[in-house]
C-alpha positions in Angstrom: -25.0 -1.2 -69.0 -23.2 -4.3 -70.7 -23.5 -7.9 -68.4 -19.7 -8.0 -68.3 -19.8 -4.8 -66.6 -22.6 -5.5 -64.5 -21.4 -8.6 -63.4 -18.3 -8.0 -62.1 -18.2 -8.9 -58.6 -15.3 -6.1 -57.9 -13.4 -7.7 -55.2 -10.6 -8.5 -56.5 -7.5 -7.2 -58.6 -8.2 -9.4 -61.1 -11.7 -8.0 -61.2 -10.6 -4.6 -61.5 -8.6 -5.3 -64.3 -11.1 -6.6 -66.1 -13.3 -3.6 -65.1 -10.9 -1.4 -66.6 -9.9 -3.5 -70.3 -13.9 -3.3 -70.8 -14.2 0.0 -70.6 -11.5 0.7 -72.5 -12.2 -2.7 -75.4 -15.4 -0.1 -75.7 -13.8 2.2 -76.7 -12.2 1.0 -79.9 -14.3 1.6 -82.7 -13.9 5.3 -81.6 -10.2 5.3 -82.6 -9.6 7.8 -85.0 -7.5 6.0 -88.1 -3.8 7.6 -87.0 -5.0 5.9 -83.4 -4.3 9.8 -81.8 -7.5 10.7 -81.1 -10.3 8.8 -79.5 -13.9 10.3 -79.5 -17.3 8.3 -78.4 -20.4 9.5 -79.3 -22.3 12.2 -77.6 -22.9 16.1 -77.5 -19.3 18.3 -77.6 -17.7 20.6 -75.2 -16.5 24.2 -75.0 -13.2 23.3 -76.8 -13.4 21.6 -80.0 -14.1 18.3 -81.3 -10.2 17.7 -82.1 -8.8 18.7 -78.8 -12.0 16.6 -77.0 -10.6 13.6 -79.5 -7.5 14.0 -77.8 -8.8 14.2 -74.1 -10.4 10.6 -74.8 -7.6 9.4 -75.9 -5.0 10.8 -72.8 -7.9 9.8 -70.2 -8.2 6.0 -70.6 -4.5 6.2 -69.6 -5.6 7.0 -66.0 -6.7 3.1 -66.4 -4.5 2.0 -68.6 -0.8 2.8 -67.2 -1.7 0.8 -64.4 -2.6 -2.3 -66.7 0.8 -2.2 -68.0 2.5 -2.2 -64.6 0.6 -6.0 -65.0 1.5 -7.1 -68.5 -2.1 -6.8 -68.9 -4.0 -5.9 -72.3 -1.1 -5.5 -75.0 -3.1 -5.5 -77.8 -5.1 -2.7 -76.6 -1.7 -1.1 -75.8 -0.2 -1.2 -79.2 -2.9 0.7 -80.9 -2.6 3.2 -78.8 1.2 3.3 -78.5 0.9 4.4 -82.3 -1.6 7.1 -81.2 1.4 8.8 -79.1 3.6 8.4 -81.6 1.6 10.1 -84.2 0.1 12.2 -82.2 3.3 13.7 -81.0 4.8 13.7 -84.7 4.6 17.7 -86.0 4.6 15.8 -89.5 1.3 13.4 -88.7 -2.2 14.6 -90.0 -3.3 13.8 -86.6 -0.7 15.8 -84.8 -1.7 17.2 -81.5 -0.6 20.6 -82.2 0.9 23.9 -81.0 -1.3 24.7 -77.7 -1.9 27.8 -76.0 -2.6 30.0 -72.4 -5.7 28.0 -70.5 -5.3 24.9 -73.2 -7.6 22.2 -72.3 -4.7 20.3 -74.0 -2.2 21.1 -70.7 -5.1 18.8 -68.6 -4.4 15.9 -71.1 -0.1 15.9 -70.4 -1.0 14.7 -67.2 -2.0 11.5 -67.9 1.2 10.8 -70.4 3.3 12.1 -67.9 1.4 9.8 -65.0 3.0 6.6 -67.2 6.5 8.2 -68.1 6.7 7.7 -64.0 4.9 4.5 -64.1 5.8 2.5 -67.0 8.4 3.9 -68.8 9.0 0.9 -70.1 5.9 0.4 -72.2 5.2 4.1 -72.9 9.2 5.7 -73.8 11.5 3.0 -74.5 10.0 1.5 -77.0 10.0 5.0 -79.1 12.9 5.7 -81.2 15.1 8.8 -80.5 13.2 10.9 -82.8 9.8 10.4 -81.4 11.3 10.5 -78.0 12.5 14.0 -79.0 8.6 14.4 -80.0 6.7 13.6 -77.3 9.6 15.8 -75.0 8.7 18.3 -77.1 5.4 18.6 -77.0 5.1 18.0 -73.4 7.2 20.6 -72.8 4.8 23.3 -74.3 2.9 23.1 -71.1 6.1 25.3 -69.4 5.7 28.1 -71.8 1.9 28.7 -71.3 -0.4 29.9 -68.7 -3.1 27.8 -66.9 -5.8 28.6 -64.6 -4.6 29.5 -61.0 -6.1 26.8 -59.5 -5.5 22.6 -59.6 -4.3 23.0 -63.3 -1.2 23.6 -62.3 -0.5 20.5 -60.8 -0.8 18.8 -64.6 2.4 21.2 -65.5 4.0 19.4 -62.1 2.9 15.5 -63.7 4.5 16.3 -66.8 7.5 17.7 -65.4 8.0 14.7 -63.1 7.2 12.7 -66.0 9.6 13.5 -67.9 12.2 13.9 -64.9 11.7 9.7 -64.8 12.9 9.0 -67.9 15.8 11.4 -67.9 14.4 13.6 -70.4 14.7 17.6 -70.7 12.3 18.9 -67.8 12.1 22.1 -66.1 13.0 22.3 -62.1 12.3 25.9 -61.8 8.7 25.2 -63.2 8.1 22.3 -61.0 9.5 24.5 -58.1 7.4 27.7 -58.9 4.4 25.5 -59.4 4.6 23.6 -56.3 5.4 26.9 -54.0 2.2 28.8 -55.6 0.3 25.6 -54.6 0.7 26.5 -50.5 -1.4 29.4 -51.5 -3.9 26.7 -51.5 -3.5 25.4 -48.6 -6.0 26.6 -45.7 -5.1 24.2 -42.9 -5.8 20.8 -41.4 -5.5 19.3 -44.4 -7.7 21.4 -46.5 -6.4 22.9 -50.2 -9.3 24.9 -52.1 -9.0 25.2 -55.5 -7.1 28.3 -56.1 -6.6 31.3 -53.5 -9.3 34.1 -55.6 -13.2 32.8 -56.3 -12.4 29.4 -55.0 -14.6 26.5 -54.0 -13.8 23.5 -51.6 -15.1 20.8 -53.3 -14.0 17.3 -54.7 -11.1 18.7 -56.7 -9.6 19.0 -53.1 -9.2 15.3 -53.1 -9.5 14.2 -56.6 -6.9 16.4 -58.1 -5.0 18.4 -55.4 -4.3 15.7 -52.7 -3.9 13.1 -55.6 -1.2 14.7 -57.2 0.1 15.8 -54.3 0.5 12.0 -53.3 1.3 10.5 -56.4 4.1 13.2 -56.3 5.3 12.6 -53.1 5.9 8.7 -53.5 7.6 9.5 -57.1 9.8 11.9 -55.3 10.3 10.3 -51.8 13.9 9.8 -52.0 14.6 13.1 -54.1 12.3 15.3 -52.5 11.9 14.3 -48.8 10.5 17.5 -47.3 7.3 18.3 -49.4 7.1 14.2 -49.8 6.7 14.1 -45.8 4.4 17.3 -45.7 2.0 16.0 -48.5 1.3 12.8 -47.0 0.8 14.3 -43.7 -1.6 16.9 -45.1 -3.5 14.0 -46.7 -3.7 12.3 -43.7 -5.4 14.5 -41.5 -7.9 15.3 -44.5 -8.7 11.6 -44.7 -10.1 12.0 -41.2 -12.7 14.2 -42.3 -13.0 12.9 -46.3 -14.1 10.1 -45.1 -17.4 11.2 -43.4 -18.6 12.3 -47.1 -19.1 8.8 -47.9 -22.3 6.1 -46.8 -22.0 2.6 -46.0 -23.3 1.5 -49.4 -20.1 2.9 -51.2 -22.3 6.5 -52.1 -20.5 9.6 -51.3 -22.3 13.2 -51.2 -23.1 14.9 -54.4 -21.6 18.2 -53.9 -20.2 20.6 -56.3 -18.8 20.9 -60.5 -17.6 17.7 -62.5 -19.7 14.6 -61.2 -19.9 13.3 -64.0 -16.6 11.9 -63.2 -18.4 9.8 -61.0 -16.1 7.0 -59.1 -13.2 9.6 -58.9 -14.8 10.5 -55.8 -12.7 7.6 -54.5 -9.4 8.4 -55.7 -8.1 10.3 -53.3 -8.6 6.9 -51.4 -6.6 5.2 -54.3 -3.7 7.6 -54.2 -3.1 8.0 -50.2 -2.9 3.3 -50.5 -0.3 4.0 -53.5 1.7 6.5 -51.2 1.4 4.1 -48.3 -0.2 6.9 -46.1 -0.9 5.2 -42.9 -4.3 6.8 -41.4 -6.7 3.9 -41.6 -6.3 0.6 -41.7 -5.5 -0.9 -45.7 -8.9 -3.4 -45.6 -11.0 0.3 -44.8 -9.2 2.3 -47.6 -10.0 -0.9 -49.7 -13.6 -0.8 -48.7 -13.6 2.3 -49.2 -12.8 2.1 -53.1 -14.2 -1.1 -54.2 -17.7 -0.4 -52.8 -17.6 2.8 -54.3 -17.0 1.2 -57.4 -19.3 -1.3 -57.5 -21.8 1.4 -56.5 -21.3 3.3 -59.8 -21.6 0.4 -61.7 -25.3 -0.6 -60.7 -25.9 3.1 -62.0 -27.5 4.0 -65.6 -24.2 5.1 -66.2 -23.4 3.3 -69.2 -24.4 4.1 -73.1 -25.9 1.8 -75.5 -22.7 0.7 -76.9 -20.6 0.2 -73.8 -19.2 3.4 -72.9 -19.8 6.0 -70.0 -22.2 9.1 -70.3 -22.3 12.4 -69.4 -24.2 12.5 -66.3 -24.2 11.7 -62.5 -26.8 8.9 -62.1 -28.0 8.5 -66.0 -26.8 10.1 -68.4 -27.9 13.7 -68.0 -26.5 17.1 -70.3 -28.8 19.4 -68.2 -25.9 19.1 -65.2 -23.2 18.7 -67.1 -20.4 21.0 -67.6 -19.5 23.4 -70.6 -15.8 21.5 -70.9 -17.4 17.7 -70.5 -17.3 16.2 -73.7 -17.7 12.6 -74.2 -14.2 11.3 -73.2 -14.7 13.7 -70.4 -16.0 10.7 -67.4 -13.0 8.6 -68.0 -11.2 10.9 -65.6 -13.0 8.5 -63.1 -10.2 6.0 -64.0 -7.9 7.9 -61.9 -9.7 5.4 -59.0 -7.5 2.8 -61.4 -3.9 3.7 -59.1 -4.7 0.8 -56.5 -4.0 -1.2 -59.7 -0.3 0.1 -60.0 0.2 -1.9 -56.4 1.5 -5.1 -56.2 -0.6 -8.2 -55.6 1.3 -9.2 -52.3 0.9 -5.2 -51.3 -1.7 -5.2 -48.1 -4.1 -3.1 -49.9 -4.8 -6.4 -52.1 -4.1 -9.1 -49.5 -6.1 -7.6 -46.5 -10.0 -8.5 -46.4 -12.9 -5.4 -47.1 -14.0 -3.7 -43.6 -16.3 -1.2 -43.0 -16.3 2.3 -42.6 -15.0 2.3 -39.0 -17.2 4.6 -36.1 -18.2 7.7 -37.2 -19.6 10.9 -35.1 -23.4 11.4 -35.5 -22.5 15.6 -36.4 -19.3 16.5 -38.2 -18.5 20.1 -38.4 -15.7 20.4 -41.3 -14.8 24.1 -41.0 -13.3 24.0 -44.5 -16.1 23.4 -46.7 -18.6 24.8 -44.1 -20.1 21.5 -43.9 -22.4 20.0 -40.8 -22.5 16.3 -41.7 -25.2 14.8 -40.3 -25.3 10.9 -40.6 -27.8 8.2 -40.1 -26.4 4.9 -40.2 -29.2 2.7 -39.8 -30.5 4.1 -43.0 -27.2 4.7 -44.7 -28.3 8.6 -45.1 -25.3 11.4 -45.1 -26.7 14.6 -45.1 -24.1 17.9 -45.6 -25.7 21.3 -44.3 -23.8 23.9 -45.7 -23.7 28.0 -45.3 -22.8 28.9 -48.9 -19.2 29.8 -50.0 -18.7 33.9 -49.8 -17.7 34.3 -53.9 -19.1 33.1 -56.9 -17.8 32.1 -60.4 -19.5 31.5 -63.6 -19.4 27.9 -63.6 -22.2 26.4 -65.0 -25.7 25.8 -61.9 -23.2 27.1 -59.4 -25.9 27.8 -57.1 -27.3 24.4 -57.2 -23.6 23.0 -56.9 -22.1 25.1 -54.3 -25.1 26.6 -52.3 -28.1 24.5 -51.2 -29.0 24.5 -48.0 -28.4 20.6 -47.6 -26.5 18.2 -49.7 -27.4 14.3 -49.5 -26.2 11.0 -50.8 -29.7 9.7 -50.7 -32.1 12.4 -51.9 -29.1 14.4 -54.1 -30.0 17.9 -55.4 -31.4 19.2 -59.0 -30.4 21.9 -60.9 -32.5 24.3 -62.7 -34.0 24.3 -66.2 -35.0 27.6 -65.8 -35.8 30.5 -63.6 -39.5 30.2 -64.5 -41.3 29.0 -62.3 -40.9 26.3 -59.5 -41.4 23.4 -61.5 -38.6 24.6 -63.9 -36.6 25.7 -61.1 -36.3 22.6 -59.1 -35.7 24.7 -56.0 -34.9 21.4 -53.8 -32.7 22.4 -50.4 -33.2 26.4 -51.1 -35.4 29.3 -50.7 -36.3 31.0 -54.4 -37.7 34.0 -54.3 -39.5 36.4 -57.0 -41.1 39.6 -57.7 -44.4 38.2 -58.3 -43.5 37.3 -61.6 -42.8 34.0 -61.3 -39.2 34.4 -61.9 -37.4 33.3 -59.2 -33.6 34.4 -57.6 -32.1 31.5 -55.1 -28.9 32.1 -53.3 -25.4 32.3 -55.2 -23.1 33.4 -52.2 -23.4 34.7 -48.7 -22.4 38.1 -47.4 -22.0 36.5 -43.9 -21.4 32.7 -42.8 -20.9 31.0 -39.0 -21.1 27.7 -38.6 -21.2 26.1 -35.0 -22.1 22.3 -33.3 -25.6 24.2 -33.3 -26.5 25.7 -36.1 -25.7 27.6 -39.7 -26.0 30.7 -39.9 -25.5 33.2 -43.3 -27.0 36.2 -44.8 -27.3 37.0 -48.6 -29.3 39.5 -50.9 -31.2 38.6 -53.8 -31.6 42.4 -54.3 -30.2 45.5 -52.9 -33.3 46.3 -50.5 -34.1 42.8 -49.7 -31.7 41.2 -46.8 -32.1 37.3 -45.8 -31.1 35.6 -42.9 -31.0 32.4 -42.0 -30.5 30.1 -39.9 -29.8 26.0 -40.4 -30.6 23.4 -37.4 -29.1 20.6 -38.9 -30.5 16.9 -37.7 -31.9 13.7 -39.8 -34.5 12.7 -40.1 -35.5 16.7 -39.3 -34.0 19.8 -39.5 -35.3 23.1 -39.0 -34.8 26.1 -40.9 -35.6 30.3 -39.6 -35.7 32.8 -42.3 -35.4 36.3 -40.9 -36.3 38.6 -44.4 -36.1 42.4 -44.4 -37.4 42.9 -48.3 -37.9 46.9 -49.7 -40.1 45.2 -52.1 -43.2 42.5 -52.3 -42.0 38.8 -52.8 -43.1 35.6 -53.5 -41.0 32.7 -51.5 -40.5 28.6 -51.9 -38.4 26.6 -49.1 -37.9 23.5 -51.2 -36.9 20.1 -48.8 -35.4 17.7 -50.0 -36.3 15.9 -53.7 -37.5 12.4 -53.5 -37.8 9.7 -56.2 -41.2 9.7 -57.9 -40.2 7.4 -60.5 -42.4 4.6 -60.1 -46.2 4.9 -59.3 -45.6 4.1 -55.2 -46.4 7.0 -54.3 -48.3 7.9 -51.0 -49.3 11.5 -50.2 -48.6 12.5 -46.4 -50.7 16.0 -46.1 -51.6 16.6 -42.9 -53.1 20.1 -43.6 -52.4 23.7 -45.4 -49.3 23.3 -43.6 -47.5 20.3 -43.6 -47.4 17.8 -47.0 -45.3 15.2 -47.4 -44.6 12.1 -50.2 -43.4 8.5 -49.0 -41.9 6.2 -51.7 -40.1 3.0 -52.2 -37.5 5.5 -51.9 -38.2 7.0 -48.1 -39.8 9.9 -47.2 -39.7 13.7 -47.6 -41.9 16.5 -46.1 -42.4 20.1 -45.1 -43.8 21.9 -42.0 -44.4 25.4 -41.7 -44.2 26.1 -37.4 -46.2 29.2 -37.5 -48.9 28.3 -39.6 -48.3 31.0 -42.2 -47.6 29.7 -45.4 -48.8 27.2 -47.7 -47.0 23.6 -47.8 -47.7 21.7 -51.8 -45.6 19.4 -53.7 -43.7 20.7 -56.6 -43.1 18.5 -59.1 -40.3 19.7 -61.0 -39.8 19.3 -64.8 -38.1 15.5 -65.8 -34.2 14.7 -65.3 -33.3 17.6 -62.9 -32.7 15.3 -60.2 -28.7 14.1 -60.2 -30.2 11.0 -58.6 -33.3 10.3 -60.0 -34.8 11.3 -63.5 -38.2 11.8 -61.7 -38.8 13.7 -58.2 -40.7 15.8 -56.2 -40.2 18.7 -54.0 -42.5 19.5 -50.6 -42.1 23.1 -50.4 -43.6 26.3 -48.4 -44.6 29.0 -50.0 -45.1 32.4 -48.3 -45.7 36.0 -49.8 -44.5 38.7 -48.6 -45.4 42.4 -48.5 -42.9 45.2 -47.7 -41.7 44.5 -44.1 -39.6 42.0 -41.6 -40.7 38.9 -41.6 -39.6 35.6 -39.5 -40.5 31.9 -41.2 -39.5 28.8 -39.4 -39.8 25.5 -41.4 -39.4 22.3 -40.8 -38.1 19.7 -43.4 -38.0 15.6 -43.0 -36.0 13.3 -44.9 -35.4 9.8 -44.5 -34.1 7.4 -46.6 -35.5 4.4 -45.4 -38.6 3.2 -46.1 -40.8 2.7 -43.6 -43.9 4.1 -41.5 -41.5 7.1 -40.8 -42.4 7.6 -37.2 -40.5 10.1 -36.8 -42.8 12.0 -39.2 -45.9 11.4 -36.8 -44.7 13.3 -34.1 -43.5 16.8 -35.9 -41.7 20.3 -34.5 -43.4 22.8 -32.9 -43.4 26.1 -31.3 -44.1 26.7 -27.6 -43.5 30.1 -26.6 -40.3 31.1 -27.3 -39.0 27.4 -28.0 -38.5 25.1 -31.0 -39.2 21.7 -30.2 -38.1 18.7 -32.6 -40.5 16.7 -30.7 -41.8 17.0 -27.1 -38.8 17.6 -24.4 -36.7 18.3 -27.0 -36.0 21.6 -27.5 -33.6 22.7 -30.5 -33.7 26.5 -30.6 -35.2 29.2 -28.3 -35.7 32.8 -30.2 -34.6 35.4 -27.3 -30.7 33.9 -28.0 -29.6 37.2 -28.7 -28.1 36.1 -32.4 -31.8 36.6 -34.0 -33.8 39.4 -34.5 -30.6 41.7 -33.8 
């Protein structure tokens, strides 16, 4: 990471501007020579190396509109002024071209139409009629071509609205059809998933959907009153519960596709201050967003030369998605809205605060979430039963269906299905044929979710049926496998992945069945209650970890022959470091009772939900 960008204190406007012209001064030796494209070094995506030149180029305008709005950074501006021009111009070598159905080039419109509403003044009236006529033009091609049923849409709606500003030739029908196929989306208390068919809840909910939605909604207050009103009350309520995916440190859960976008996990908090949605106070929104950003920066997110990697934590391919290429994180400077309000605004006037009091146990119906949170230690923990589809999205079931998702610990994804170590089975149960290739859960057949417990069933194979359920807690939880299997497996209940990256490392095995590692890092360990299973530490293969490049996984391994079976595990995570005291005094089984500790029992097996 460069000292400038390290160093910014992040408090201010000021300092935010700042934030954003270094990232983007970065960036200029990776101009192309007609300024149109814009390219960093790195490994390429799924499309190709001209239309990822082109998505560098449109995503440093996330940042950059708003710098206009300020008179800020006209130099930087004029070079890439000349980029649109050209790169709208059918008769330029560096012409952006004709597009077509599910064109990564429809994502990019977006941004040009987020500064048509913005700052017209910088990005269309300086253009002459003819490349006016251009860039309407080419916009335009995104009415003529299909896009994924899902948040892509809502880039045909930017450009439309774009263009609507600056009394251009725009489509109402399209904005209209776009926006009605969007309520589709919409499941209730302020919850969109992304798309109606093989659709996740994840941060595209807030980063995308709700920020449109709200960035359209103060565009079109005065024009378009009704779905204006309705999207800022949407995002409202969803703020209620948004805001429990986020720690007191500025961290937020890792959960789901397209982390490496990083601080956009905030700008669903930038675009409800833009849209003056009143839900919390402006100095918690603010909080909110700056300590998220200054979060990020003390990261290994940086490259050599100034710009951001492909990663979550460091820069990482092994997570990253088949369409990130290296322009791909500057989609975090969406965050960059709160930059479009004025100084005097109260978003920048009002003092920081902190997150204001949060439950203990969130249940968020949508995502099928169980938040657990543990202030003291700045731990947020998500339990989750596992969506009901699948996709083919790259390490879906590490994204979308661990058994726990946490700010502190994070999740890894898979190298391979060889083995454990190459698995990195953190926060789910593998299992395998004996053959050391292992099958881990990539939907559920059957979910509940209650103040209680998880519950879900899946099937790794046609004759093997596994249910389980989830107690949620922190530092503890307890998990009960109930496995009917047709065939003989071998099993691994992975807890949670801590940080073995330095050499502080203390082993906490009590015996065969409970092991354990404490680190500068805090604490993670496995019990097996019925003493029928083997706990170990796995140590997984290097940079699987989102959060550290380094870890290791207490797991319990069982096999199984042909039969029902019942497991009940324990697994301990705390992200303090300490003498973890809550580690001394572990569950246990009394009769027909779980116990988290003595007098405290969790779970009793005759509740006629188990074993039916």
């Amino acid at each position: 990471m460069t000292s400038t960008m390290s160093e910014n204190p992040l408090l201010t406007k000021d300092d935010v501007e700042q934030f954003v012209i270094d990232l983007w001064t970065k960036l200029t030796p990776y101009y192309s020579e007609g300024k149109a494209l814009l390219l960093p070094k790195g490994a390429l995506a799924g499309h190709s190396e001209f239309v990822s030149g082109i998505e560098g180029f449109s995503r440093i305008l996330w940042g950059a509109v708003p710098l206009l709005m300020s008179d800020k950074a006209p130099e930087l501006w004029e070079q890439h002024l000349t980029g649109i021009k050209n790169g709208t111009n059918p008769e330029h070598e560096e012409y952006w071209g004709e597009i077509h159905d599910f064109d990564q080039r429809i994502v990019e419109m977006a941004a040009i139409g987020y500064g048509l509403c913005l700052a017209p003044e910088k990005m269309w009236e300086p253009l002459s009629d003819v490349e006016k006529s251009n860039l309407t033009n080419w916009l335009l091609q995104a009415n003529e071509h299909k896009t994924p049923d899902s948040n892509w849409i809502l880039f045909v709606v930017m450009v439309n609205i774009g263009l609507k500003n600056v009394g251009a030739t725009y489509s109402q029908s399209v904005l209209d059809s776009k926006l009605d196929r969007l309520e589709a989306f919409y499941i209730g208390n302020g919850w969109y998933k992304d798309g109606e068919i093989t659709a996740h809840v994840d941060y595209y909910t807030p980063m995308a959907i709700h920020y449109f939605c709200l960035f359209y909604a103060k565009i079109m207050e005065d024009e378009d009153v009704e779905r204006s009103t309705k999207y800022k009350k949407r995002a409202a309520r969803f703020a209620e519960d948004f805001i429990y995916w986020f720690g007191e440190d500025g961290s937020a859960l890792p959960y789901g596709r397209s982390l490496t976008y990083r601080f956009a996990q905030s700008a669903f908090w930038s675009a409800l201050a833009f849209a003056e949605v009143d839900v919390f106070r402006p100095g918690v929104v603010k909080g909110l967003i700056l300590r998220n950003l200054r979060y990020w920066i003390k990261q290994d997110i940086f490259q050599p030369d100034g710009t951001l990697s492909v990663g979550y934590h460091y820069p990482n391919l092994l997570m990253a998605e088949n369409y990130n290429a290296p322009g791909s994180p500057y989609w975090a400077l969406k965050t960059m809205l709160i930059l479009a309000m004025d100084e005097k605004s109260p978003f920048w006037q009002e003092d920081e605060e902190e997150l204001p009091h949060l439950e203990q146990r969130k249940i968020q119906g949508a995502p099928y979430f169980a938040i657990e949170r543990d202030r003291e230690s700045n731990h947020v923990a998500a339990f989750h039963t596992g969506s009901l589809h699948t996709n083919e999205q790259v390490h879906v079931a590490a994204k979308y269906e661990k058994f726990v998702y946490s700010n502190h610990f994070g999740f890894s994804v898979s190298r391979s299905e060889w083995g454990l170590e190459q698995g990195a089975y953190d926060s789910m149960l593998a299992v395998s044929e004996q053959d050391n290739l292992y099958r881990v859960k990539r939907k559920v057949e059957e979910r509940e979710i209650t103040d209680k417990f998880l519950y879900f069933k899946w099937s790794p194979w046609a004759n093997v049926t596994i249910k389980t359920w989830i107690i949620p807690g922190l530092p503890w939880h307890i998990r009960i496998h109930e496995i009917e299997t047709g065939r003989t497996l071998d099993v691994a209940d992975g807890g949670f992945a801590i940080n073995t990256s330095s050499e502080d490392i203390v082993r906490k095995k009590h015996s065969n069945y409970v092991d354990g590692l404490a680190t500068y890092a805090g604490l993670s360990g496995a019990v097996d209650l019925m003493e029928k299973g083997k706990a170990r530490i796995i140590h997984p293969n290097a940079n699987t970890n989102l959060l550290y490049k380094k870890s290791a996984i207490p797991t319990i391994e069982h096999r199984l022959e042909v039969g029902k079976h019942l497991l009940v595990h324990g697994f301990y995570g705390q992200a303090a470091r300490g003498e973890g005291a809550e580690w001394k005094e572990i569950p246990f089984i009394k009769g027909d009772t779980i116990f988290l500790k003595k007098d405290v029992p969790v779970f009793t097996f005759n509740q006629p939900i188990l074993m039916n």
